[in-house]
VMD Tcl script that draws the C-alpha trace (Angstrom):
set ca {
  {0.00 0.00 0.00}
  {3.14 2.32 -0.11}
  {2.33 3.27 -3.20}
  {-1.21 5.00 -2.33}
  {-1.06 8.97 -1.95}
  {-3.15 11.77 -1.36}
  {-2.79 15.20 -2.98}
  {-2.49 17.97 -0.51}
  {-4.55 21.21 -0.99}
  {-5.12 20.80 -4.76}
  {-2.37 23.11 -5.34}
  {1.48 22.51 -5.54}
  {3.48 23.20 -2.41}
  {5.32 26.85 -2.52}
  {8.62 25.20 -2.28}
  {8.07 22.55 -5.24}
  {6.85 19.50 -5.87}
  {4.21 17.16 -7.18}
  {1.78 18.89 -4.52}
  {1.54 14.75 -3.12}
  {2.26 13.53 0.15}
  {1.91 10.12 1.85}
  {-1.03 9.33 4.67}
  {-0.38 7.98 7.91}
  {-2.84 6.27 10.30}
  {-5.81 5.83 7.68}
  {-5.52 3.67 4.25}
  {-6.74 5.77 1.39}
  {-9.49 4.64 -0.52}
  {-8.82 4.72 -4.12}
  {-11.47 4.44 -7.09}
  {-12.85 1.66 -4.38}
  {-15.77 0.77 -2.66}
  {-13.96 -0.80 0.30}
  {-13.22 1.05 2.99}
  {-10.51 0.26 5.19}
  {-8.94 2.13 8.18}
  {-6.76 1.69 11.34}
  {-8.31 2.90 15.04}
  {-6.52 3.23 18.33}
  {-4.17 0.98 19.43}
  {-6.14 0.79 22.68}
  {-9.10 0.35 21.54}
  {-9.77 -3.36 22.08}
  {-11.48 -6.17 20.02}
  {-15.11 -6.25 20.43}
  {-16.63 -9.17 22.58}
  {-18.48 -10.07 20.06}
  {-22.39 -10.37 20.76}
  {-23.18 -12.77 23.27}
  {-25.93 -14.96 23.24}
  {-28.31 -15.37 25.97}
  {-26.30 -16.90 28.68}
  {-27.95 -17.57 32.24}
  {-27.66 -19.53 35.19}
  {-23.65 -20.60 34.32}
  {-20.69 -19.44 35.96}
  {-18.42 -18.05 32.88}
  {-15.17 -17.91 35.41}
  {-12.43 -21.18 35.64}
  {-8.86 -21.26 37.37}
  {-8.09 -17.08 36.23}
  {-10.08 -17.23 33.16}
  {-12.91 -15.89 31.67}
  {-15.03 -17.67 29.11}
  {-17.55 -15.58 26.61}
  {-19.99 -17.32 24.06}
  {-20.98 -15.01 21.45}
  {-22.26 -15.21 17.94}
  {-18.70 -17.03 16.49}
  {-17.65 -19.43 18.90}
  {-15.92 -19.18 22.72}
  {-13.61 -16.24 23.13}
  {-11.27 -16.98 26.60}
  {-9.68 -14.37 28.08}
  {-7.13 -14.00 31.41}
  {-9.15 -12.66 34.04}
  {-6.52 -10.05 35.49}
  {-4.97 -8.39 31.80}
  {-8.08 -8.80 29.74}
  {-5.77 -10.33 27.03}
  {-6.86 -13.13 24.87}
  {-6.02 -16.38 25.51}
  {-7.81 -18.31 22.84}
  {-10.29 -17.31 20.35}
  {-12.25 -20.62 19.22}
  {-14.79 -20.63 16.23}
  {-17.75 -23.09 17.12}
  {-21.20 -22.81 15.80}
  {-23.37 -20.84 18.63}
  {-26.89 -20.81 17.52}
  {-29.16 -21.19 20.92}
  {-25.96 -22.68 22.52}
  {-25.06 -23.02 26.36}
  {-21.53 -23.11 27.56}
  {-19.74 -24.16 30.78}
  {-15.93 -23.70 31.86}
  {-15.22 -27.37 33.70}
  {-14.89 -25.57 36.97}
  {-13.70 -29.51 37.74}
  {-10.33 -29.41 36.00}
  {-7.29 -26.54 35.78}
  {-6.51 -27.46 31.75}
  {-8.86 -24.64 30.56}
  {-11.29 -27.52 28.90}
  {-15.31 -26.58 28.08}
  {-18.30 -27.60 27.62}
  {-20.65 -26.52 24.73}
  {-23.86 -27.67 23.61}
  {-26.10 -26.90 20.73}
  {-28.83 -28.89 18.56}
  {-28.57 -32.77 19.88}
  {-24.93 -33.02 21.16}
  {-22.70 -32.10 23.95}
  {-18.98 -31.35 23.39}
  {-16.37 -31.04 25.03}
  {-12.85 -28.75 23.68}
  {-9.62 -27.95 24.97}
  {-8.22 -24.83 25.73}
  {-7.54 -24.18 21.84}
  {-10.87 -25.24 20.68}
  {-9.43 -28.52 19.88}
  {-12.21 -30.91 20.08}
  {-12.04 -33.61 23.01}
  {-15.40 -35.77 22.79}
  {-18.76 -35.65 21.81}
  {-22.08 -36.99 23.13}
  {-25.13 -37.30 21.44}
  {-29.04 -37.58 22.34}
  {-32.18 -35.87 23.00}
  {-33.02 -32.95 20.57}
  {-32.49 -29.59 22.55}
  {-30.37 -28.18 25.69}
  {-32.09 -26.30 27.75}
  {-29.08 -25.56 30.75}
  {-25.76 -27.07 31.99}
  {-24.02 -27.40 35.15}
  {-20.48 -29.69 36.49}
  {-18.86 -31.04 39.07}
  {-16.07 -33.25 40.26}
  {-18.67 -35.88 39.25}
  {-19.68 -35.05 35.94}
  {-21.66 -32.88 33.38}
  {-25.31 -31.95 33.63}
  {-27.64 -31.23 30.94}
  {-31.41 -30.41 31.00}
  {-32.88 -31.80 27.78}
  {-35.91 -31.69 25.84}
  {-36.52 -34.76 23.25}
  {-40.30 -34.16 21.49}
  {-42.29 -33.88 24.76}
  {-40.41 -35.87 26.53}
  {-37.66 -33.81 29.21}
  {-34.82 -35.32 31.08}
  {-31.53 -34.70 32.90}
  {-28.52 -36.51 31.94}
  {-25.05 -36.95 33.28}
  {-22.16 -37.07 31.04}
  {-18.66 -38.51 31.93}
  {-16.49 -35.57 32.30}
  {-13.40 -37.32 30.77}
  {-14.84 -39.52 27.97}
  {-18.48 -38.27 27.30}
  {-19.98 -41.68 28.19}
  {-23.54 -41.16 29.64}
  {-23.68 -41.63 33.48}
  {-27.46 -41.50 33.80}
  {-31.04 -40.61 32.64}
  {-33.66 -38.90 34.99}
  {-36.14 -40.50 32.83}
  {-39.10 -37.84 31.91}
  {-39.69 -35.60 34.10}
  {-42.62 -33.94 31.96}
  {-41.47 -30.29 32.48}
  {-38.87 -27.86 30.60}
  {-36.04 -27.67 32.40}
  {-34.88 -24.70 33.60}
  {-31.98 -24.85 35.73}
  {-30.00 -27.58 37.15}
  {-27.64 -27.04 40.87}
  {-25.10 -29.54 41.94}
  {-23.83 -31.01 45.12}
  {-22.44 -33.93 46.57}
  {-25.00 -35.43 47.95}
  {-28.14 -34.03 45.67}
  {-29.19 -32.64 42.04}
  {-31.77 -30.11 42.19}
  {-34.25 -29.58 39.18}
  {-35.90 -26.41 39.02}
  {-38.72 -26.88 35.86}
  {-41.47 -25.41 34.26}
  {-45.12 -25.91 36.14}
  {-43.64 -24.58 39.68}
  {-41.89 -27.81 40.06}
  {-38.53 -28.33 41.80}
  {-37.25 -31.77 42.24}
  {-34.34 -33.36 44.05}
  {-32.76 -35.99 41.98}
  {-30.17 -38.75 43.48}
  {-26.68 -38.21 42.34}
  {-25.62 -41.52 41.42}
  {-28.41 -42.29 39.64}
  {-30.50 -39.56 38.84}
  {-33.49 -41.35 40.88}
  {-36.16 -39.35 41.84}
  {-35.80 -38.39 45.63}
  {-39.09 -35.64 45.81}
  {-40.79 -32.68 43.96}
  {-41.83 -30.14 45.37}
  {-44.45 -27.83 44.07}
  {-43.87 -23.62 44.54}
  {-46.74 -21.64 45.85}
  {-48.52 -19.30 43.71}
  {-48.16 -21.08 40.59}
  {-44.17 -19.61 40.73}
  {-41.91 -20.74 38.00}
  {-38.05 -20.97 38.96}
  {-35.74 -19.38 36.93}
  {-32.34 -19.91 38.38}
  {-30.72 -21.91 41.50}
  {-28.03 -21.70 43.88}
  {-26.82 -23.97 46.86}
  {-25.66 -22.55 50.13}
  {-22.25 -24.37 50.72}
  {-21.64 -26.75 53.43}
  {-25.08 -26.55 54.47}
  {-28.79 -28.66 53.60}
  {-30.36 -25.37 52.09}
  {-30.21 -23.79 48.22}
  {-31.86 -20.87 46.83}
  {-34.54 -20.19 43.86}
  {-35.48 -17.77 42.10}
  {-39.02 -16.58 40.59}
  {-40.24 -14.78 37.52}
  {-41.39 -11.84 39.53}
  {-38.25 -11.93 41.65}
  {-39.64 -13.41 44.92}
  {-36.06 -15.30 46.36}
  {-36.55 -18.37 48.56}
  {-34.43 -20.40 50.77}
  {-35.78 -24.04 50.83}
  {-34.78 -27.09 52.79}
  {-32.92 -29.19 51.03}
  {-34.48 -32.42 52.77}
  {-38.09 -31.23 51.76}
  {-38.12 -28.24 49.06}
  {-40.11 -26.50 51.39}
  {-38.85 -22.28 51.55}
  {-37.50 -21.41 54.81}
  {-37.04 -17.78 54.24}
  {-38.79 -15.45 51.85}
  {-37.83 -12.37 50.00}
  {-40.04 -10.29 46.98}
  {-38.61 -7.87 45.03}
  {-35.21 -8.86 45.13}
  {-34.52 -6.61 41.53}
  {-35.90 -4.59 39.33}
  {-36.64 -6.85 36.69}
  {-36.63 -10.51 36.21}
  {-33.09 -12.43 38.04}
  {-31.53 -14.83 35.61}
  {-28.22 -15.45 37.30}
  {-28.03 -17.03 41.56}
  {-25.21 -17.76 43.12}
  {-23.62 -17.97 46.66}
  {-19.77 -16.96 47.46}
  {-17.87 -17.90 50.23}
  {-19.41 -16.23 53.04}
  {-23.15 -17.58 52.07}
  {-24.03 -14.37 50.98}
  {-26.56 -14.31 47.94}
  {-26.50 -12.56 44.55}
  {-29.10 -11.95 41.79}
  {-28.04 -10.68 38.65}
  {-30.56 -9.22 35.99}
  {-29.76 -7.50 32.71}
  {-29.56 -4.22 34.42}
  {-29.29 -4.51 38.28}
  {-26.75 -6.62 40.39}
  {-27.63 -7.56 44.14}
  {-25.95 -8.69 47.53}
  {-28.26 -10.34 50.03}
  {-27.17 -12.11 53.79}
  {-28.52 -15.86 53.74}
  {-31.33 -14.96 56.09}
  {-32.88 -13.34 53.31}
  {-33.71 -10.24 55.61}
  {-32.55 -6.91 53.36}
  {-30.20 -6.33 50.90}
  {-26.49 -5.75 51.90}
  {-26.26 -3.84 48.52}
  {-27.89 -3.04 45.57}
  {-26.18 -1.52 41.85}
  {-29.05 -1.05 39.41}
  {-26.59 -0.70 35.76}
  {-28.88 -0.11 33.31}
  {-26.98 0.46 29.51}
  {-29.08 0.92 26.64}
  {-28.47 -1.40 23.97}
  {-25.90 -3.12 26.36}
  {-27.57 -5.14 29.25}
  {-25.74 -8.16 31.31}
  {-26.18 -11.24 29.94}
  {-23.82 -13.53 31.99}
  {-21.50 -13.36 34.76}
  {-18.51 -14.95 36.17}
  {-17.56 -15.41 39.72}
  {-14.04 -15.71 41.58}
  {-14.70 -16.85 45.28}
  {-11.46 -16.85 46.12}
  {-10.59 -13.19 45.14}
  {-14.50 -12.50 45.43}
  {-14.59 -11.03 41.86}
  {-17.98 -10.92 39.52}
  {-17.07 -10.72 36.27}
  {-19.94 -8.84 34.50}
  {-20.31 -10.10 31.14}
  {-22.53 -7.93 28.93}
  {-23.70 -7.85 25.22}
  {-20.45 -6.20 24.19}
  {-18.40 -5.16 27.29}
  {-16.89 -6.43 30.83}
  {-16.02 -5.27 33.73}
  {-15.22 -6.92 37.36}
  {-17.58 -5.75 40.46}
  {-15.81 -6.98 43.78}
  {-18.36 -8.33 46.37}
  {-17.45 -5.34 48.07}
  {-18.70 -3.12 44.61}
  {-16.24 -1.51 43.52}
  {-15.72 -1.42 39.85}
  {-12.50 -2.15 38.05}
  {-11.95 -2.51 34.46}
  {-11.66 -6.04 33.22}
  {-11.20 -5.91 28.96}
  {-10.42 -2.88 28.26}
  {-12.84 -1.14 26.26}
  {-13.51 2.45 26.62}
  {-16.77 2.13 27.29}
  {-19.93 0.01 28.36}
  {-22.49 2.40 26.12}
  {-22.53 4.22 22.95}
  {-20.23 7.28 22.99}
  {-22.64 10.42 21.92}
  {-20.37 12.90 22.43}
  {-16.33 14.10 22.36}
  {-14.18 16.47 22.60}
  {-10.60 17.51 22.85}
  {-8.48 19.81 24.47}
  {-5.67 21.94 24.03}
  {-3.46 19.84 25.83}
  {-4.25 16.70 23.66}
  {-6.72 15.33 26.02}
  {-9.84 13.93 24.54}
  {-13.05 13.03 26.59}
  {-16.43 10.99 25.87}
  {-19.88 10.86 27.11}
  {-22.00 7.64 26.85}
  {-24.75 5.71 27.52}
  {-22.86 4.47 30.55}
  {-23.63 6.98 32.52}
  {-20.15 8.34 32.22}
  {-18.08 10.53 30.68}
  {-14.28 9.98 30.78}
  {-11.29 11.77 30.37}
  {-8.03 9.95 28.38}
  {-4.59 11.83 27.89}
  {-3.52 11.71 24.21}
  {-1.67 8.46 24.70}
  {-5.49 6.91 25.15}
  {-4.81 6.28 28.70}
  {-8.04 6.94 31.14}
  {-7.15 9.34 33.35}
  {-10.52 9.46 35.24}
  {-14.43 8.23 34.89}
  {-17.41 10.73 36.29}
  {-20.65 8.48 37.13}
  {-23.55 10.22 36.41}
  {-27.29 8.42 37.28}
  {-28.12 8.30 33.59}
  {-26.85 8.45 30.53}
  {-24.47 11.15 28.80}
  {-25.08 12.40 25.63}
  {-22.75 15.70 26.04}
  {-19.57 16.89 26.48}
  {-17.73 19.86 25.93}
  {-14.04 21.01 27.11}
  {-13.21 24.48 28.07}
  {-9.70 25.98 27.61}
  {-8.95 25.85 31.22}
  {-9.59 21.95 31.20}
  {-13.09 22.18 33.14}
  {-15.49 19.81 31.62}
  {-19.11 20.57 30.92}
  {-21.60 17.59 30.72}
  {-25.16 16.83 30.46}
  {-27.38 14.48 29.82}
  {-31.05 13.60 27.92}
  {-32.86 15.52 30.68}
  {-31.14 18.24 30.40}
  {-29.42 18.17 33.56}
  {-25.88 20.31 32.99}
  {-23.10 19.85 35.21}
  {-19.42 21.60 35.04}
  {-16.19 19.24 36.09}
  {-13.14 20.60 36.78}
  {-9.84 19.24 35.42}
  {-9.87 16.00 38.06}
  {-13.71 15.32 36.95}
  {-14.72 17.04 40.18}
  {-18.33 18.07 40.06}
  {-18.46 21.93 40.54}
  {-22.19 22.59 40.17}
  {-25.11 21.21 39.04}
  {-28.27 22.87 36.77}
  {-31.67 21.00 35.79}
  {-32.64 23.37 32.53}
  {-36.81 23.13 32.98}
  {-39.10 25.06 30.30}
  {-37.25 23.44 27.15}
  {-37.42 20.13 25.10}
  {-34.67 18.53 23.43}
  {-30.69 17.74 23.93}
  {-28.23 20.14 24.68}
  {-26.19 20.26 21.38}
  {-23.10 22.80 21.79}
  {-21.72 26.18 24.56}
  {-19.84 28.67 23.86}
  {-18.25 31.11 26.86}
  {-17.31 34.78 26.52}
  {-14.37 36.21 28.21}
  {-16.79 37.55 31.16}
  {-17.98 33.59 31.87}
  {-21.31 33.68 30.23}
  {-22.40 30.20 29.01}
  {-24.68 29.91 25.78}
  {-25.99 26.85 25.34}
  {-27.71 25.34 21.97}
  {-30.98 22.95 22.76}
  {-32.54 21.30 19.61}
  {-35.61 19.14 19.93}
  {-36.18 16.81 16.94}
  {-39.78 16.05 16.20}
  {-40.99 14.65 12.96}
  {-43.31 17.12 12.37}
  {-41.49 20.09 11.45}
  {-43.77 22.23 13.82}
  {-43.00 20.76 16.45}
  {-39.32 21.04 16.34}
  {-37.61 23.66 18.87}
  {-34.58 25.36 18.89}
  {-33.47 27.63 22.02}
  {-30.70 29.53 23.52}
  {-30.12 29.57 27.25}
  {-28.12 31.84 29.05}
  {-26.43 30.58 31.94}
  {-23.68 32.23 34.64}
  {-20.70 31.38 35.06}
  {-21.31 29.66 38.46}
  {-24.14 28.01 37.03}
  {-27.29 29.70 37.58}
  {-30.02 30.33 34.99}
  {-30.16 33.49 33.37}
  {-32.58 33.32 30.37}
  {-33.92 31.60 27.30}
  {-34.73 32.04 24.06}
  {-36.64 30.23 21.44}
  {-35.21 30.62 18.04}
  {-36.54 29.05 15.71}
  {-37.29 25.36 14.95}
  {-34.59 23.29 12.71}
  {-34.67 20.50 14.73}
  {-30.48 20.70 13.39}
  {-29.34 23.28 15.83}
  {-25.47 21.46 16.72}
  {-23.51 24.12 16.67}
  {-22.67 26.99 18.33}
  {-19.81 30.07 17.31}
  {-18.40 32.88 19.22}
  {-18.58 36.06 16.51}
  {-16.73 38.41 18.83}
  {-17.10 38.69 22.71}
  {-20.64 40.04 22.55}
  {-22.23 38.26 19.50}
  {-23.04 34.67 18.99}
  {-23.68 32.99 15.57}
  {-26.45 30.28 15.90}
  {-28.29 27.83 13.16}
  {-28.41 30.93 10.63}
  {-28.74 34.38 12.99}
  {-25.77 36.29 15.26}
  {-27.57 37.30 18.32}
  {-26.94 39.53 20.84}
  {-25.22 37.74 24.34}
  {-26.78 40.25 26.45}
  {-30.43 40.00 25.34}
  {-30.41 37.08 22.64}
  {-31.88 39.45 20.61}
  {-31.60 38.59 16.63}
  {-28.91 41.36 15.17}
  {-28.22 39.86 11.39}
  {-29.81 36.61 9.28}
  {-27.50 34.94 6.81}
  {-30.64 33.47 4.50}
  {-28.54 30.63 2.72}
  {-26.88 28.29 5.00}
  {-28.87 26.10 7.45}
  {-27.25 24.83 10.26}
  {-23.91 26.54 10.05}
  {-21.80 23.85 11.23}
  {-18.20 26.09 11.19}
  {-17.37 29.52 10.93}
  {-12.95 29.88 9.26}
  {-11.33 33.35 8.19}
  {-13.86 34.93 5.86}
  {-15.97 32.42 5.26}
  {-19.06 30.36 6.93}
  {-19.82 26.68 6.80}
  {-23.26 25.17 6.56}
  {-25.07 21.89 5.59}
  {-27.78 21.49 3.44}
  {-28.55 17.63 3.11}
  {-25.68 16.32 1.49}
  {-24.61 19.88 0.19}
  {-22.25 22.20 1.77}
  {-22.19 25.68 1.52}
  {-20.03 28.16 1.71}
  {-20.80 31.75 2.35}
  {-18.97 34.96 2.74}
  {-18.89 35.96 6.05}
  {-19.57 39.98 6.12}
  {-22.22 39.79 3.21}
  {-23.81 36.41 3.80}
  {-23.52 35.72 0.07}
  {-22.63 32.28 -1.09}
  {-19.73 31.88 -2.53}
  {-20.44 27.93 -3.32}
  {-21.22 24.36 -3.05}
  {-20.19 21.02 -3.01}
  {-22.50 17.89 -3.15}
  {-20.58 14.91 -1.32}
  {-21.89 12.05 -3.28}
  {-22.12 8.44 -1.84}
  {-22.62 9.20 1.76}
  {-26.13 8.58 3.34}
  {-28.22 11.39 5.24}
  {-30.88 9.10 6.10}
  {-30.76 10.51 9.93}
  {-31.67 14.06 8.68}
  {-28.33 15.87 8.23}
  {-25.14 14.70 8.36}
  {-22.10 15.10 10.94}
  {-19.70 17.75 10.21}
  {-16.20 19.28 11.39}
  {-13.72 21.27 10.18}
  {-9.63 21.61 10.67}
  {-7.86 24.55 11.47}
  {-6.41 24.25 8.17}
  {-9.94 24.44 6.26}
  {-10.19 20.80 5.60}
  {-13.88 19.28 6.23}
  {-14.43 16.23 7.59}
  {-18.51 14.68 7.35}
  {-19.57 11.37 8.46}
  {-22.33 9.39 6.81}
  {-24.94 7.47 9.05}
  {-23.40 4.33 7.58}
  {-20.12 4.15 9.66}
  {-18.24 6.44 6.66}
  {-15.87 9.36 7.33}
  {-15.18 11.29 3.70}
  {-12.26 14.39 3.96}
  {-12.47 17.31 1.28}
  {-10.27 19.42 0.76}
  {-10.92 23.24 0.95}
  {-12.44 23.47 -2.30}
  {-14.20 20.73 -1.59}
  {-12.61 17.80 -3.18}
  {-12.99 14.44 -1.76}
  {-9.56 13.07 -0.73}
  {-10.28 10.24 1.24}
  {-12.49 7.96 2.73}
  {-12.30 5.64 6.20}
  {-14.66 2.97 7.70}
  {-15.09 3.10 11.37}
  {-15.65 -0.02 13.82}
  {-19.56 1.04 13.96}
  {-21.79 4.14 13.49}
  {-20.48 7.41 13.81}
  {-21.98 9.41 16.45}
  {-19.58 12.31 16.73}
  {-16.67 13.96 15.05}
  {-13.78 16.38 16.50}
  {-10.20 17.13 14.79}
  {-7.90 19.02 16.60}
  {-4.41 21.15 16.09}
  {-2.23 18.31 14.91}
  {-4.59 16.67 12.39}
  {-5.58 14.13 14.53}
  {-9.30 13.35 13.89}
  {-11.42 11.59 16.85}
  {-14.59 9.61 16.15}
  {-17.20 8.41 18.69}
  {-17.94 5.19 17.36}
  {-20.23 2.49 19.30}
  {-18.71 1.69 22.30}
  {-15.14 3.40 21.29}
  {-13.48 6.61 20.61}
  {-11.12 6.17 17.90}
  {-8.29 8.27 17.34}
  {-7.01 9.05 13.64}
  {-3.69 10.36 12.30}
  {-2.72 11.88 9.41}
  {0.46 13.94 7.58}
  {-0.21 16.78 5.45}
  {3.13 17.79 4.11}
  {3.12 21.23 5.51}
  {5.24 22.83 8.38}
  {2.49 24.32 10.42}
  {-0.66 25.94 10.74}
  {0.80 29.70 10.30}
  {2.19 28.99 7.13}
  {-1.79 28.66 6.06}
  {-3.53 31.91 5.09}
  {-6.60 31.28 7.26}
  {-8.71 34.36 6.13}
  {-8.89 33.55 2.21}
  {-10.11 30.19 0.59}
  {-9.42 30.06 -2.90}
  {-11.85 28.40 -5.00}
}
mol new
graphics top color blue
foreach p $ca { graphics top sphere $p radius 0.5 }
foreach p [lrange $ca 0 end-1] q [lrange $ca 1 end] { graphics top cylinder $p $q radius 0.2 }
display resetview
């Protein structure tokens, strides 16, 4: 690929040349429909999409074991780092580590067999019967599998070294759900409020035992060293039962916020429940919750877990992410990615730092190595963020509620804006500490859409608002001079927000450079001149899709425009607004920010990725920044 260029400006370098230089960082796209590009180096692999795991410990002997949509992917529980990445087919699959053996070995099951692979994904045996896994469980003894054959539903027991079948339940008429293990019993929990208690050796029947209120049990646990194990219910009503009868012991409703899927006990006896969105700690009396974390993540709930008595680690295994939660609850990271949510918003500052906000409920702060230098926790998600030049951070969320950080991610004050629909899109500050803020409220019916300014002090009190107009587009925000401010087509006036001058022909201005303003009209962009609001032209980017209204726009110190497509593309034109390049991201592109060195930063899914660039030229002053030849 040494051999693919880009042409600079359009126009021959002042000291010579063939006006080409090489890229760095992104791979040129070329009369080609592939697009191909390079992110951060620490932005990690993705996960991959689980599957719907539940009820099975995904932790073994320092290692972490995730099913998604390709195979088994194992990683070492303290780095994060990949230790194997297996291929299998995974369609309606359940996996097990064998929490029996050190060697790394698993179990998978899917259509009518059970397998068992090494470490490598080599394949170790195979067993055959039934038609359709419904759960699995081991021990020292062996493997267990609920199964479903026709109408017919058993348990079986597998030999964990050969595969050879142990036992048969024999039908026990009901889907299982979940199978727990001990020494000295097999508990059953199944569909029709049954739970029985099958023999070990055999897989005899030894009782049933038939929940109150017509209770289905989703997920089991047994209390170690003890004659008592746990269930759980659809509407999240936890028992403790007698392990000699069934019978519940203790009682406790509302154990989450939405159904449990995951039981298990650590060292101490104390209980867990884990639900897509909300993990819990509970003493074995069942009498109140030692602590509760409700996580909710759009688009990114939990899925599976692993658990680590001996370090008393959870390993919280979502759709695309991980992170550990000690039994004590504090968070650590686990793999390495950025995020647990979509990144909405980024920005950079003039120290190289970079920042995101996210469905996570966080924004975060990384130096310009990528390293995260600290995470704020907000109680829901983040779809802004903005960067003064001081280094305070300013944040808010889809309720409007806007917050200023200091440099340390400190929380300085807090403001709930109230009379306004909409997100909070952009901020600009004048030299006496008066924030601006843009608020644009999308609504299909072009009525219906809002645009407003609000005022706001620079301790964080509310001044006034403004409604402006209604674009449903209003993203950006531009400081004409200390008392003016340039927003969606209008300057207005900081002091009153009254309308002073109307540039007719660009709507939104996304970028104001030299002489010249900046604004998007579909997939056109305009350029106007900046004293007589006259355009002085425009340039259709072709092939990029503006499906999500308009598309998302920045521009370089140097001129150079940068637009991403709804469809994960990133195009670069060139002052007069040739096309030079195009990249691929990872995923959708939800944000866009280039700063002084050419580096270009994209929020995409669950990452921020970081792009570099070289331009050929010595710096930024030897660019006339007030004229724009065309």
């Amino acid at each position: 690929m040494n051999d693919l260029i880009l042409h600079g400006f359009g126009q021959a370098p002042t000291g010579g040349g063939s006006g080409q230089v090489p890229i760095e960082g992104l791979t040129p796209i070329i009369t080609s429909d592939k697009l191909k590009g390079l992110g951060l180096k620490f932005a990690n692999k993705s996960l991959g999409t689980l599957s719907d795991r539940r009820g099975v410990n995904h932790y073994n002997d320092g290692k972490v074991y995730v099913l998604h949509s390709s195979g088994v992917t194992i990683y070492d529980a303290v780095s994060g780092e990949v230790i194997a990445e297996n291929y299998h087919q995974t369609s309606s699959a359940n996996m097990t580590p064998d929490t029996a053996a050190t060697d790394g070995s698993y179990y998978l099951t899917y259509s009518s067999k059970l397998y068992k692979y090494s470490l490598d994904g080599t394949l170790i045996w195979e067993a055959s019967t039934g038609s359709s896994f419904t759960c699995i469980t081991v021990d020292a003894s062996g493997v267990y599998v609920g199964n479903t054959s026709s109408s017919n539903y058993y348990v079986y027991k597998y030999n964990r070294s050969n595969g050879q079948s142990i036992w048969s339940s024999g039908n026990i008429s009901y889907r299982v759900m979940d199978i727990a293990v001990t020494s000295n019993a097999v508990i059953v929990a199944t569909e029709s409020y049954r739970i029985y208690r099958l023999n070990p050796s055999n897989g005899s029947q030894v009782y049933v035992y038939t929940l109150p209120n017509s209770d289905n049990a989703y997920a089991l646990a047994i209390e170690p060293n003890t004659n008592h194990f746990y269930s759980i219910i659809y509407n999240r009503t936890l028992r403790k039962h007698s392990f000699q009868t069934g019978e519940p012991i203790f009682t406790l409703n509302n154990t989450n916020v939405t159904t449990v899927y995951n039981l298990f006990v650590d060292g101490g006896n104390n209980v867990y429940t884990i639900s897509n969105r909300e993990i819990t700690k509970l003493d074995n009396q069942l009498t109140g919750f030692i602590w509760r974390e409700n996580h909710d993540i759009t688009d990114n709930p939990i899925n599976a877990y692993g658990f680590d008595k001996e370090k008393g680690n959870i390993y919280i295994l979502r759709t695309h992410t991980a992170k550990i939660l000690s039994t004590e609850k504090e968070w650590s990271p686990f793999i390495l990615h950025q995020f647990e949510g979509t990144v909405n918003s980024i920005d950079i500052d003039k120290s190289g730092n970079f920042y995101g906000a996210s469905d996570d409920w966080t924004v975060r702060k990384f130096n310009a190595a990528g390293k995260e230098e600290w995470i704020y926790r907000h109680i829901r998600m983040l779809n802004f963020v903005k960067a003064d030049k001081d280094g305070n951070v300013f944040i808010a969320d889809s309720s409007r509620v806007f917050k200023k950080l200091n440099p340390l991610g400190v929380e300085q004050w807090s403001l709930s804006i109230s009379g306004v629909s909409g997100d909070i899109k952009d901020l600009v500050i004048n030299s006496e500490g008066v924030i601006i803020l843009s608020i644009s409220y999308w609504h299909s019916s072009s009525s219906s859409r809002k645009d407003y300014l609000v005022k706001i002090s620079s301790d964080g009190k509310f001044i006034s608002r403004k409604e402006i107009g209604n674009s449903g587009v209003f993203n950006s925000l531009h400081l004409w001079d200390d008392k003016t401010i340039l927003a969606v087509d209008r300057l207005y006036d900081i002091e009153s927000l009254r309308c002073v001058e109307f540039f007719n022909n660009a709507n939104p201005i996304f970028s104001v450079q030299g002489d010249f303003i900046y604004g998007l009209s579909s997939s056109n962009i305009k350029v106007l001149n900046k004293y007589s609001g006259g355009q002085v032209n425009s340039t259709n980017i072709s092939n990029v899709d503006y499906t999500n209204l308009y598309l998302k726009v920045a521009q370089g110190l140097d001129g150079a425009i940068y637009v991403a497509d709804s469809k994960k593309t990133l195009v670069k034109l060139n002052k007069k607004g040739e096309e030079l390049w195009r990249y691929q991201a990872r995923d959708n592109i939800a944000d866009v920010k280039v700063d002084d060195d050419h580096n270009i930063y994209l929020a995409t899914g669950y990452y921020i990725e970081k792009l570099t660039q070289t331009f050929g030229i010595d710096s930024y002053e030897n660019i006339d920044s007030c004229r724009i030849e065309f």
